[in-house]
C-alpha positions in Angstrom: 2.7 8.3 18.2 6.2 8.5 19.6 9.0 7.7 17.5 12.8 7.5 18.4 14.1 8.6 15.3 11.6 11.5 14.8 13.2 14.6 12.7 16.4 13.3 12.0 15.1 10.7 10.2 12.6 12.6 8.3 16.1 14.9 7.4 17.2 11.9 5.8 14.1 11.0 4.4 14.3 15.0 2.5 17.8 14.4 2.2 17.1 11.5 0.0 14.3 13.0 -1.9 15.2 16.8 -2.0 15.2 19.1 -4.9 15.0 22.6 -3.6 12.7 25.2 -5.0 12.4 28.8 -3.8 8.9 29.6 -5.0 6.0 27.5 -4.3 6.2 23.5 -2.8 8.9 22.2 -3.7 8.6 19.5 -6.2 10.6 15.7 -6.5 10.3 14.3 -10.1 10.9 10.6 -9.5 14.4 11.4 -11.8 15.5 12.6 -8.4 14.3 9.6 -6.1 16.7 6.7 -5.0 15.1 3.3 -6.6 14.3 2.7 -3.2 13.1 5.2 -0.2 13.1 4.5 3.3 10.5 6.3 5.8 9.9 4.8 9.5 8.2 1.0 9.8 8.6 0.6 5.8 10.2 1.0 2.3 8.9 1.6 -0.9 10.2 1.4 -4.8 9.8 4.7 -6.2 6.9 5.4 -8.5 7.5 4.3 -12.9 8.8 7.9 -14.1 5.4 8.3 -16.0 4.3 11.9 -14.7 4.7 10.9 -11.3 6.2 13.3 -8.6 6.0 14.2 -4.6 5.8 17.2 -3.5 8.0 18.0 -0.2 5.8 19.0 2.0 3.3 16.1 1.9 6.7 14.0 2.9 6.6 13.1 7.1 9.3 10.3 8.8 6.1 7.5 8.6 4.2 8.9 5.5 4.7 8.9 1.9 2.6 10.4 -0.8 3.0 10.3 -4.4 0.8 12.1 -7.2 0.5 11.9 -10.8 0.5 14.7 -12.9 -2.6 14.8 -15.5 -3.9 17.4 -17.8 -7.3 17.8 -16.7 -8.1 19.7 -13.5 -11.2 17.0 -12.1 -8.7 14.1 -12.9 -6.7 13.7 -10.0 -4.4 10.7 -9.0 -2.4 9.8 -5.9 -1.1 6.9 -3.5 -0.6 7.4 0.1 0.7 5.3 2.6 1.4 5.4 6.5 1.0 4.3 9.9 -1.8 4.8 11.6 -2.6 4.3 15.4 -5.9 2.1 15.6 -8.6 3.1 18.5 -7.8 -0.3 20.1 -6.3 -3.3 19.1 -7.1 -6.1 16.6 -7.0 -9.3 18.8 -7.3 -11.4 15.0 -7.7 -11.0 11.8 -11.6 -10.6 12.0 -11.8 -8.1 14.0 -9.0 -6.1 11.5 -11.5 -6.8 8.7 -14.1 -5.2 10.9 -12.5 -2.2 11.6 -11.3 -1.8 8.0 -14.6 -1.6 7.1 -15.9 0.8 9.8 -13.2 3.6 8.5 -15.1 3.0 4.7 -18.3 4.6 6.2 -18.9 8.3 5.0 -20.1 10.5 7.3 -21.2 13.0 4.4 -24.3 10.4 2.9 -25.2 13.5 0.8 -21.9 14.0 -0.9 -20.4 10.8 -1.4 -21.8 7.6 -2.5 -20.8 4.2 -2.0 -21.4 2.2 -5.0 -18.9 -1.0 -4.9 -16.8 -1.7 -1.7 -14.8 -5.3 -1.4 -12.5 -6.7 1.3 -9.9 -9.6 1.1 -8.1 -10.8 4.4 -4.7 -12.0 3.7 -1.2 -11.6 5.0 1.3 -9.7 4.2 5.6 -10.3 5.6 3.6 -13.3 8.4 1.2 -10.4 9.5 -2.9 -9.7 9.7 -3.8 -8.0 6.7 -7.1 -6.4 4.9 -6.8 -6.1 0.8 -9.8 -3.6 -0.1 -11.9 -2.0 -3.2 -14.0 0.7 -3.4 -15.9 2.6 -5.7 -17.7 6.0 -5.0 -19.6 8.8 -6.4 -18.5 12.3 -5.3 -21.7 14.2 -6.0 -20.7 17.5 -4.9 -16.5 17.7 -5.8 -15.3 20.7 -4.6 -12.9 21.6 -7.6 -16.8 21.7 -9.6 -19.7 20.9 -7.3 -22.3 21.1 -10.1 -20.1 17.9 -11.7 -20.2 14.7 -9.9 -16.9 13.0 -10.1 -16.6 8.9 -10.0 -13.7 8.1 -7.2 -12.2 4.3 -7.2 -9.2 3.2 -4.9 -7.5 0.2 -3.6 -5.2 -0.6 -1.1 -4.5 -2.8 2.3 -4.2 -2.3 6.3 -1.6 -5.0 7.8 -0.7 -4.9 11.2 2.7 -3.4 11.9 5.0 -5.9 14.2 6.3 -3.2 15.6 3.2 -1.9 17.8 1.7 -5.1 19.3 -1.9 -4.7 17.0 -2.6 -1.2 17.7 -0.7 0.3 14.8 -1.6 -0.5 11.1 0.1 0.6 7.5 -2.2 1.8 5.9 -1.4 2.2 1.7 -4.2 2.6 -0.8 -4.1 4.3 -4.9 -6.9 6.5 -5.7 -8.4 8.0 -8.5 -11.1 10.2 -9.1 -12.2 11.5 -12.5 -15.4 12.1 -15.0 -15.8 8.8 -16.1 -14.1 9.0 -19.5 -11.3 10.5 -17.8 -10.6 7.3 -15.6 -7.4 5.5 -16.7 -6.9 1.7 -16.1 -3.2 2.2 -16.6 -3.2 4.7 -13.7 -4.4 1.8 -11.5 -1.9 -0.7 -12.7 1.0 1.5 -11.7 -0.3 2.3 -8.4 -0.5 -1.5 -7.5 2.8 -2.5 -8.6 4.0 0.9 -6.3 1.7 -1.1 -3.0 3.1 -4.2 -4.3 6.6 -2.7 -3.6 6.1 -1.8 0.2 8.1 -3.6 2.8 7.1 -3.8 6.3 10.8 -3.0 8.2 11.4 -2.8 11.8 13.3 0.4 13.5 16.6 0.0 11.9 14.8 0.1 8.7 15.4 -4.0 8.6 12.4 -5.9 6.8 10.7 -8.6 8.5 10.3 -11.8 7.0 
């Protein structure tokens, strides 16, 4: 995907999220995010400052990840969200929901199971827009693969105005745990983080 800005807005980007670190990735505490960070085609609040962090690396000009730190090493947390170029256009909402759905499929039948999967159409800034569920069971997890892992996200696709239908945002929060490791609380602050996102145009305007 071309972009006009390309690296010197991804310097600003690190230039608003840096903390430097000579050994190892370098690591952003939310302590050292603006309220508000600005990446290409959107804007985001930055996460509660509840064990939250980004790591530098994982930062691109039209991609933000955030992960939470937990004390157990098959409890893992992290929300993601991006543009994404679509393999052709959505011509109308239904066909967005449709292929929403198709990129839900797992390839891997033996090592992941779909157990619950949801999809809400909606609207999101006066644009097409998929709300979706899912809940999935990672039989062979490759931090232990003798210990199935349960893995539940959420998140939306909307139509960026930008790219005529053929680009999407794409934003989800997922978890994946043992079951009594799984934190409802996790959840919640991930979807007040989504519910943050704004849709903005080059200049980093929003659109109504």
């Amino acid at each position: 995907m071309k972009k006009t800005t390309g690296s010197s807005l991804l310097l600003f980007i690190l230039a608003i999220l840096t903390i430097v670190s000579c050994n190892g990735p370098s690591i952003i505490p939310v302590s050292r995010m603006q309220p508000r960070l600005s990446f290409y085609g959107f804007t985001v609040a930055r996460p509660p400052d509840t064990g939250w962090f980004a790591l530098q690396s994982e930062q691109k000009d039209d991609r933000a990840i955030f992960r939470k730190k937990l004390n157990s090493p098959t409890h893992t947390a992290f929300v993601e969200i991006y543009l994404g170029r679509m393999e052709h256009a959505a011509t109308n909402l239904e066909e967005l929901v449709f292929i929403d759905k198709e990129s839900h499929v797992f390839e891997d039948t033996v090592r992941f199971k779909m157990v619950n999967f949801t999809q809400t159409p909606t609207n999101r800034q006066e644009q097409w827009c998929v709300n979706w569920t899912e809940q999935v069971i990672d039989r062979q997890p490759a931090i232990i693969p003798s210990i199935p892992l349960i893995a539940r996200a959420q998140g939306f696709r909307c139509i960026h105005p930008i790219y005529k239908n053929t680009v999407v945002l794409k934003a989800e929060i997922s978890e994946r745990g043992l079951e009594g490791e799984l934190d409802s609380l996790i959840i919640k602050e991930g979807e007040e983080i989504l519910k943050s996102i704004v849709l903005t145009d080059t200049m980093g305007v929003a659109f109504k």
